[in-house]
C-alpha positions as CSV (number, residue, x, y, z in Angstrom):
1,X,0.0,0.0,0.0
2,X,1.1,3.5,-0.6
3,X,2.0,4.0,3.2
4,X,2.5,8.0,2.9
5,X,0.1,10.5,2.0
6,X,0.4,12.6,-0.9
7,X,2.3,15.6,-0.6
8,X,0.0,18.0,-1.6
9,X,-0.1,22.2,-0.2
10,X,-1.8,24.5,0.1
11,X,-1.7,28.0,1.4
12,X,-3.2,31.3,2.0
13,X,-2.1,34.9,2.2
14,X,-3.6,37.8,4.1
15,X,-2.7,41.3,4.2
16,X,-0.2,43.1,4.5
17,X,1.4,40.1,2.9
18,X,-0.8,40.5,-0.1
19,X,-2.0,43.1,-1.6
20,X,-4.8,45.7,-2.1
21,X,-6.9,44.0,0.7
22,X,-6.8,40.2,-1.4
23,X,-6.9,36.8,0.5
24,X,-4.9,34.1,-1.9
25,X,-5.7,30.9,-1.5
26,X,-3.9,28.4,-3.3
27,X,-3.6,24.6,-3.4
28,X,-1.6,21.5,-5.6
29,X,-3.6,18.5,-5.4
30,X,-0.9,15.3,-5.3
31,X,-2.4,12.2,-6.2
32,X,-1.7,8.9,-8.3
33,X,0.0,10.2,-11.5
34,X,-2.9,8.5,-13.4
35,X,-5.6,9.8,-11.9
36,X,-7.8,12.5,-13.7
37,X,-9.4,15.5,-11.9
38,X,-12.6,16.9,-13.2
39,X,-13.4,20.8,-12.4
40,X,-17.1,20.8,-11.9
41,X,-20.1,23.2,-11.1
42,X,-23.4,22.3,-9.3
43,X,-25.9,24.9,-9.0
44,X,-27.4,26.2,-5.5
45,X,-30.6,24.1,-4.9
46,X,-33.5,23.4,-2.7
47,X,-34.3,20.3,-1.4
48,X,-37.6,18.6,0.1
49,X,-37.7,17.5,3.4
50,X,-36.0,13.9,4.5
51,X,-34.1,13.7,1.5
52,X,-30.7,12.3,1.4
53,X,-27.6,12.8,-0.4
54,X,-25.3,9.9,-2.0
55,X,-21.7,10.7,-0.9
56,X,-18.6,8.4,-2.0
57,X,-19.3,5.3,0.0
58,X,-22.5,6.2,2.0
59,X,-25.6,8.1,2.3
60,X,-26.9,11.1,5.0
61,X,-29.3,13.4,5.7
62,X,-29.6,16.3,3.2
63,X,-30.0,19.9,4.1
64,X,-33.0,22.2,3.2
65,X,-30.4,24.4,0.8
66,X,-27.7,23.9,-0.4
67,X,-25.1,26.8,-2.4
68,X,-23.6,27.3,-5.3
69,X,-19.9,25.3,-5.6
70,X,-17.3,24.7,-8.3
71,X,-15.3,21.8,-7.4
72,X,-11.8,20.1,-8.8
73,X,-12.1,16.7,-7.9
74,X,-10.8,13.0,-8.6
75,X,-14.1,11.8,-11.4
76,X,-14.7,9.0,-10.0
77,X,-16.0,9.9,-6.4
78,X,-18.2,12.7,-4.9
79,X,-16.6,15.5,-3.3
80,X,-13.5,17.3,-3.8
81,X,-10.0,17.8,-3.0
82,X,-10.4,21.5,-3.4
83,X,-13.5,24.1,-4.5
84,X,-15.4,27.3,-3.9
85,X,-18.9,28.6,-3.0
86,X,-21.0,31.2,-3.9
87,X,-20.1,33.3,-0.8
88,X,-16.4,33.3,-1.2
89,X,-15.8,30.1,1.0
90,X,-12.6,27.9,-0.1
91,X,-12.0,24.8,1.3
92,X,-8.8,22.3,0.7
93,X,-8.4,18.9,2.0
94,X,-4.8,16.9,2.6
95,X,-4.6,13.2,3.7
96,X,-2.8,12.9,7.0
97,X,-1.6,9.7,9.2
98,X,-2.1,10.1,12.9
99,X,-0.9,7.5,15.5
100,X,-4.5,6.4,15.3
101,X,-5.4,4.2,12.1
102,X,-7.8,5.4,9.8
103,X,-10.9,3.5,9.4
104,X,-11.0,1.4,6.5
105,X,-14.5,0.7,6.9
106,X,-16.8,2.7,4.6
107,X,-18.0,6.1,5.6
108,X,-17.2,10.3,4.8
109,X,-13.8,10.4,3.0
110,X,-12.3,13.7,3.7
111,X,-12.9,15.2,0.4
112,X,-16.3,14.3,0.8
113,X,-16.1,17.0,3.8
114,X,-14.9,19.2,1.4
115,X,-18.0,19.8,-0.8
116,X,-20.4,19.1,2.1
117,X,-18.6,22.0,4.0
118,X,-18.5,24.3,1.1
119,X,-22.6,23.5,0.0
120,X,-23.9,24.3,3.3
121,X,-21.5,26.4,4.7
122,X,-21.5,30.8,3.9
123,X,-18.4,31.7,6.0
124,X,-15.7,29.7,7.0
125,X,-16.6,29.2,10.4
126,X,-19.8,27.8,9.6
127,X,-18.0,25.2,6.7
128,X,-15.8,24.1,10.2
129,X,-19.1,23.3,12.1
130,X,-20.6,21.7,9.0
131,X,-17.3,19.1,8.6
132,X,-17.1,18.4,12.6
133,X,-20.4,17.8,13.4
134,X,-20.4,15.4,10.3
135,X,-17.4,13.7,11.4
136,X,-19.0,13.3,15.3
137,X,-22.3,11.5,12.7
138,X,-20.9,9.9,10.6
139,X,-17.1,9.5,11.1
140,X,-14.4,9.3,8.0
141,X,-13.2,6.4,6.6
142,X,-12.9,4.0,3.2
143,X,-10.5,4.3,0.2
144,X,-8.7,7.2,-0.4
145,X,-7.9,6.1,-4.2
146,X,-9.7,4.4,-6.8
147,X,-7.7,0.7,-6.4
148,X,-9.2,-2.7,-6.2
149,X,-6.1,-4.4,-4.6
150,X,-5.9,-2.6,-1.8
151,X,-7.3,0.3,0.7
152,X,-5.6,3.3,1.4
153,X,-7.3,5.5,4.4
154,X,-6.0,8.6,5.7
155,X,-7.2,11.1,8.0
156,X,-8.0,14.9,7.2
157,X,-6.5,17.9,7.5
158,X,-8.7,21.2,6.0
159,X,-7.6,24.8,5.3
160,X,-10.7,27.0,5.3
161,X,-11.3,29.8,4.0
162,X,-13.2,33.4,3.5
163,X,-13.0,36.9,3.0
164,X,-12.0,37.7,6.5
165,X,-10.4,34.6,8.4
166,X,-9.1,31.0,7.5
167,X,-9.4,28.1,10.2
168,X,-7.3,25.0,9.4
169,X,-8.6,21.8,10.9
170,X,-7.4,18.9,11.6
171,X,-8.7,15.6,12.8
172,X,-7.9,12.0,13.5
173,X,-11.0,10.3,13.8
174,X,-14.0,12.0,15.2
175,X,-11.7,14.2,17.2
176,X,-10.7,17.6,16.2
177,X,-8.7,21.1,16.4
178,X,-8.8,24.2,14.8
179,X,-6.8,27.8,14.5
180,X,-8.0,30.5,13.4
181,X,-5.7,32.8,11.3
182,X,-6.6,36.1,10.1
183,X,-3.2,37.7,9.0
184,X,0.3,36.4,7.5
185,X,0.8,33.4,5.2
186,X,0.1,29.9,6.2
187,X,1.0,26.4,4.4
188,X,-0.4,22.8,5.0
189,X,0.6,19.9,3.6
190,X,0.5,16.0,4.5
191,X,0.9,16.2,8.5
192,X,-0.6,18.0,11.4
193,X,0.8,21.4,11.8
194,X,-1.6,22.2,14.4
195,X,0.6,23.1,18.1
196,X,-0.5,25.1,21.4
197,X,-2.5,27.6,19.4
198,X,-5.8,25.8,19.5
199,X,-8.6,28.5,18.7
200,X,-11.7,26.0,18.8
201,X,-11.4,21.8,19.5
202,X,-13.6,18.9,20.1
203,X,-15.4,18.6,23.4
204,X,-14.1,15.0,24.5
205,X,-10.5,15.7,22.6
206,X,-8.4,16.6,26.0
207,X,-10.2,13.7,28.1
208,X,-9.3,11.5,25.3
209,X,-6.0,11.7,24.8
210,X,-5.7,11.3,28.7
211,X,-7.5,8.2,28.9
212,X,-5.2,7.2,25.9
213,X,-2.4,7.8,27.9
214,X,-0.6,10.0,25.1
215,X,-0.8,13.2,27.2
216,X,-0.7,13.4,31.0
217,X,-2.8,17.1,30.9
218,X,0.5,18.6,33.1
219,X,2.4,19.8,29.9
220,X,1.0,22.1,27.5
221,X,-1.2,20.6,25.3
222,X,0.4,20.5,21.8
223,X,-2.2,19.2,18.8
224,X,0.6,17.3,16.5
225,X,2.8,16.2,19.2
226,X,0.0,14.5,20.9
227,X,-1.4,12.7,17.5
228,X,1.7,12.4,15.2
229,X,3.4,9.5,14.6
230,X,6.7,9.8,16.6
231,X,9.0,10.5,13.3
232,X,6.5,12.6,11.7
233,X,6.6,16.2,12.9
234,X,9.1,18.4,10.8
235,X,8.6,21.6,8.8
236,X,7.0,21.1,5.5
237,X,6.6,24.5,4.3
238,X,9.1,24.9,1.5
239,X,6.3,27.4,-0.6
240,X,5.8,29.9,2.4
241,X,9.0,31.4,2.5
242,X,8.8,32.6,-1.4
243,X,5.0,33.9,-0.4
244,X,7.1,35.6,2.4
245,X,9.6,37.1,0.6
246,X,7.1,38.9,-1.7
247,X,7.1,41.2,0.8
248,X,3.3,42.8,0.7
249,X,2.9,41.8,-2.9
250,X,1.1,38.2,-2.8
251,X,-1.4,38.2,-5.8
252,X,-2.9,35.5,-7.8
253,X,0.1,35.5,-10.4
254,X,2.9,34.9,-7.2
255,X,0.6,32.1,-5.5
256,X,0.7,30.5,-9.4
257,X,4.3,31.0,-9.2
258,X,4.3,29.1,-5.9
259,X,2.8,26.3,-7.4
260,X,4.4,25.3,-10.2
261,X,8.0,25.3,-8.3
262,X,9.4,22.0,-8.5
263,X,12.8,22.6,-7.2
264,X,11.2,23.2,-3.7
265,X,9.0,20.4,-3.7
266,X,5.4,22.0,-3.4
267,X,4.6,20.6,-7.5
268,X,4.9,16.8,-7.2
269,X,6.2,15.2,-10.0
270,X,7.6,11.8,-8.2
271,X,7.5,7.8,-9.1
272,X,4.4,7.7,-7.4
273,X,2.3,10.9,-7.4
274,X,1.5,13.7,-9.6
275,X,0.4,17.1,-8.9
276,X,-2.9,16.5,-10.8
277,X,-4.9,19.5,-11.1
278,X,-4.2,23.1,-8.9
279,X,-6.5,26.0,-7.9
280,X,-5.9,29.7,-6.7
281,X,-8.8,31.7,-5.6
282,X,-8.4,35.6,-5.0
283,X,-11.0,37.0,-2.1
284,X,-11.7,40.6,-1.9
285,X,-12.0,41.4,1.7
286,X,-14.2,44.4,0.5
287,X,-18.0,42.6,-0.7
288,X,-18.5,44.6,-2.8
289,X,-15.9,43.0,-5.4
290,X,-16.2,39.4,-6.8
291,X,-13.9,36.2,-5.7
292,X,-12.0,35.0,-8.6
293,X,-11.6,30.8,-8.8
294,X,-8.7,29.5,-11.3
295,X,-9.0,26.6,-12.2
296,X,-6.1,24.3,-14.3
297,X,-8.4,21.2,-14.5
298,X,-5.4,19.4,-15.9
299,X,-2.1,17.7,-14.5
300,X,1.4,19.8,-13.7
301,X,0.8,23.4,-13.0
302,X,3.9,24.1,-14.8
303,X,2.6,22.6,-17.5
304,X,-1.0,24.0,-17.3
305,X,-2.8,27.3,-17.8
306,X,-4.8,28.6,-14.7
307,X,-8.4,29.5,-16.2
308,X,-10.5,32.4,-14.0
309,X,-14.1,31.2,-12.7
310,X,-16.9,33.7,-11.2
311,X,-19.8,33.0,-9.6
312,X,-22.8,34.2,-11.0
313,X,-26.2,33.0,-11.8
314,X,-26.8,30.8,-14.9
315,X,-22.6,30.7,-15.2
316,X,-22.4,28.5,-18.5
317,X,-21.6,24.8,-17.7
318,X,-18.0,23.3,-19.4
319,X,-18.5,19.8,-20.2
320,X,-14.7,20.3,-21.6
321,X,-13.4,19.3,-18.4
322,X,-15.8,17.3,-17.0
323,X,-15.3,13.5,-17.0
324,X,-17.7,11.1,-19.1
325,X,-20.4,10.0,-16.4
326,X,-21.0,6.3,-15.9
327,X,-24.4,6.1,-13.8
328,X,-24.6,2.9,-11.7
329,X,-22.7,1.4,-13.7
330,X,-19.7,3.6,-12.5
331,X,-17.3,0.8,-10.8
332,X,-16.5,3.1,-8.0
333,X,-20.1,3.0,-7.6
334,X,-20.6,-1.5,-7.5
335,X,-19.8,-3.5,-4.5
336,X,-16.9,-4.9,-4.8
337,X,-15.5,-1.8,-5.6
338,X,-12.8,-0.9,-8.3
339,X,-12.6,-4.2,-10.0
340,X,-12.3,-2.6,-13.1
341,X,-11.0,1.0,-14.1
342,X,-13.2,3.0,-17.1
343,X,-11.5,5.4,-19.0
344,X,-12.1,8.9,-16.8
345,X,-10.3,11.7,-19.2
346,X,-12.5,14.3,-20.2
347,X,-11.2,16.6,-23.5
348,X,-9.0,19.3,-22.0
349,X,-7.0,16.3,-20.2
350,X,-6.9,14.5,-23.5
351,X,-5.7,17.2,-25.4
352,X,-2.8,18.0,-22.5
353,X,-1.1,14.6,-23.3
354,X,-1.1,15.2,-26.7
355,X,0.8,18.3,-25.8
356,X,2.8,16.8,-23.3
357,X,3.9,14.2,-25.9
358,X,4.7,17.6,-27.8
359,X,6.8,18.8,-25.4
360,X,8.9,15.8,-24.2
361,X,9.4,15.5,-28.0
362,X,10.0,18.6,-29.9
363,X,11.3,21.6,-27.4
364,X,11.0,24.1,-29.9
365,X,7.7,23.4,-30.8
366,X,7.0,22.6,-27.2
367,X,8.6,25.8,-25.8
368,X,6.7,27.6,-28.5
369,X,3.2,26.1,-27.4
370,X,4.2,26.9,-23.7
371,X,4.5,30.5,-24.4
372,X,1.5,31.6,-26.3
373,X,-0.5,29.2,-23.4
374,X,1.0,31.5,-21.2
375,X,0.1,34.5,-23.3
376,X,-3.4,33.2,-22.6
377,X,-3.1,32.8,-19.1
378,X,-1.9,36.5,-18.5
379,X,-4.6,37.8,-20.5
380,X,-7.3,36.4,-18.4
381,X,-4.9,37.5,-15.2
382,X,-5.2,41.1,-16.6
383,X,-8.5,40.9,-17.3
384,X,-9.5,39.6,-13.3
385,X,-6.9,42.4,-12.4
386,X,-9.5,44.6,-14.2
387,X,-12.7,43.8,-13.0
388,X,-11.1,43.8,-9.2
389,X,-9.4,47.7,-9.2
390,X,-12.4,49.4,-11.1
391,X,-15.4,51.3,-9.4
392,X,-18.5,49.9,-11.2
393,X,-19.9,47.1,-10.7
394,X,-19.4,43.9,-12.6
395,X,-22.2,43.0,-14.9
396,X,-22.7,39.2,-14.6
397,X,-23.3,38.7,-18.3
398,X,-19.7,39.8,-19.0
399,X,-18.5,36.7,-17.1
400,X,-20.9,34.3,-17.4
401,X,-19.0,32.5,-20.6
402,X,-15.6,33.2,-18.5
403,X,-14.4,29.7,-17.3
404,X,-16.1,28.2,-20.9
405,X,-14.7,30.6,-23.3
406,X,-10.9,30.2,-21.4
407,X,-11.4,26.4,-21.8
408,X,-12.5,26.7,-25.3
409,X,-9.6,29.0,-26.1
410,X,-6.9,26.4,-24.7
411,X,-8.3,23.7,-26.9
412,X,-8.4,25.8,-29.9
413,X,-4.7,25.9,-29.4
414,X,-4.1,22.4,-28.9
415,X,-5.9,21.7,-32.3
């Protein structure tokens, strides 16, 4: 079994660090290199009383309403690794080992958390109290990956995020801890990172670890001393520093930058996992302005374009980069699970091998592709730039083709 969790990051930048009043949020998702992400949109919604919602592996309770979300996410389960709602909530997910097991039996996975957080959560604080009161329900548990042979189970670690404050949560179990940060720049990756600073925790959590025996309540009570595994505590931020050193000037196009560095680590490109899609969202701490979602919906940041998504109502759907659908049928979806694996990639991830094949094969033609994708990229950078410095408001129907017409663009150049 893949014994270590994926190193995946992700980070987020206040002011002063970054500027004109922005929050940047950014995250890599590291999975198995053959694994395709989907970037999907689901519409807010109503829903009559006792129904229920389908997650990965099980079913619960739905809620009355639910918001608007765009989601990156592994196409063959439910939730996400990483997304946005409607109000300017961002929520990531990483895959941690405590000393305690994960469960293998069937129940939420943590990226399951994810889009249940972000569809009934407006601020980050309430996304917290959604996840950890469905963790004390239903607990997390069941395959991380999409793998017949064997189970991989991990527990969760969140960064949360809004306008005004992030929390990052982590959990092992049921249990739980959170800090709340509302300035500087913060990184989380694969293991707790969570110390003395507790801002809000699970009732029980303190009388359990006692009765554990792994804290004697006399010492300080330290979050990822108390639930790491005894070789597992070191500092993984290798990203933060180069958010640090833009000294006030963190903005969508530095937290990109971030992400695509492979020398420090934080874009995974190893024998086992790939950085397989990436998102950055920019937050306005003034309302009055839109939150800008970029999407790559492809593998290797460095080798993808980062595509700008707004919310607004009747935003045009991009089956582009969304995976073929395969009902009940789905083989994540039969009991046993996984026994076969369908062909997931949608036609942006198609057309990225083709170029990637390009690439590893002819630089100059390669290089030359490279650039004018970038080209692209900044365009729609300048354009967000644009609609988040001017004084009138944004008319919806200039953006509502946005995240379609970027997609389209890209494959127009791959053809």
């Amino acid at each position: 079994r893949m014994a270590a969790a994926p190193p995946s990051y992700c980070f987020v930048s206040f002011p002063p660090c970054s500027k004109d009043g922005l929050v940047v949020f950014g995250k890599n998702s590291a999975r198995p290199r053959d694994e395709v992400q989907e970037v999907v949109y689901f519409a807010a919604a109503a829903h009559d009383p006792g129904s229920k919602v389908e997650c990965t592996y099980i079913e619960i309770e739905q809620v009355p309403k639910t918001h608007a979300v765009v989601l990156s996410r592994p196409s063959w389960l439910w939730g996400a690794e990483m997304g946005a709602n409607e109000h300017g909530v961002c929520v990531a997910n990483e895959a941690v080992l405590t000393r305690e097991p994960a469960s293998e039996s069937e129940a939420l996975l943590g990226m399951d958390l994810v889009r249940l957080g972000l569809e009934r959560g407006a601020t980050a604080k309430e996304a917290l109290n959604v996840i950890v009161a469905l963790l004390e329900e239903h607990g997390q548990g069941g395959n991380y990956y999409e793998d017949g042979s064997s189970c991989h189970t991990f527990q969760s670690a969140f960064l949360i995020v809004d306008r005004n404050e992030a929390w990052i949560l982590e959990t092992s179990g049921k249990y739980w801890a959170a800090e709340k940060i509302t300035e500087g720049v913060k990184c989380i990756c694969n293991q707790l990172s969570l110390t003395t600073k507790i801002d809000a925790e699970h009732p029980e959590l303190r009388n359990y670890v006692r009765s554990q025996g792994w804290w004697n309540g006399d010492s300080d009570f330290n979050f990822s001393e108390v639930f790491s595994l005894a070789d597992e505590h070191l500092a993984c931020c290798s990203g933060r520093e180069s958010l640090e050193k833009q000294g006030g000037d963190v903005s969508a196009q530095a937290m990109i930058d971030v992400l695509r560095d492979k020398d420090s680590g934080v874009c995974v490109d190893s024998e086992s996992f790939l950085t397989t899609a990436s998102i950055v969202s920019v937050l306005p701490q003034d309302p009055s302005f839109p939150c800008v979602h970029y999407f790559t919906g492809t593998p290797d940041p460095s080798r993808s374009i980062f595509k700008p998504f707004i919310f607004v109502d009747d935003v045009k759907l991009v089956p582009k980069v969304q995976s073929p659908s395969f009902g009940n049928d789905d083989p994540a979806k039969k009991i046993p699970r996984f026994q076969e694996k369908p062909d997931r990639r949608h036609e942006l991830y198609k057309a990225h091998e083709w170029a990637r094949a390009l690439l590893e094969n002819d630089q100059d033609k390669g290089q030359k592709l490279m650039r004018i994708m970038l080209d692209l990229e900044k365009q729609g950078l300048e354009a967000m730039e644009d609609i988040l410095t001017r004084t009138e408001v944004l008319d919806p129907a200039e953006v509502v083709d946005l995240f379609y017409d970027c997609v389209d663009t890209e494959l127009k150049f791959f053809k």
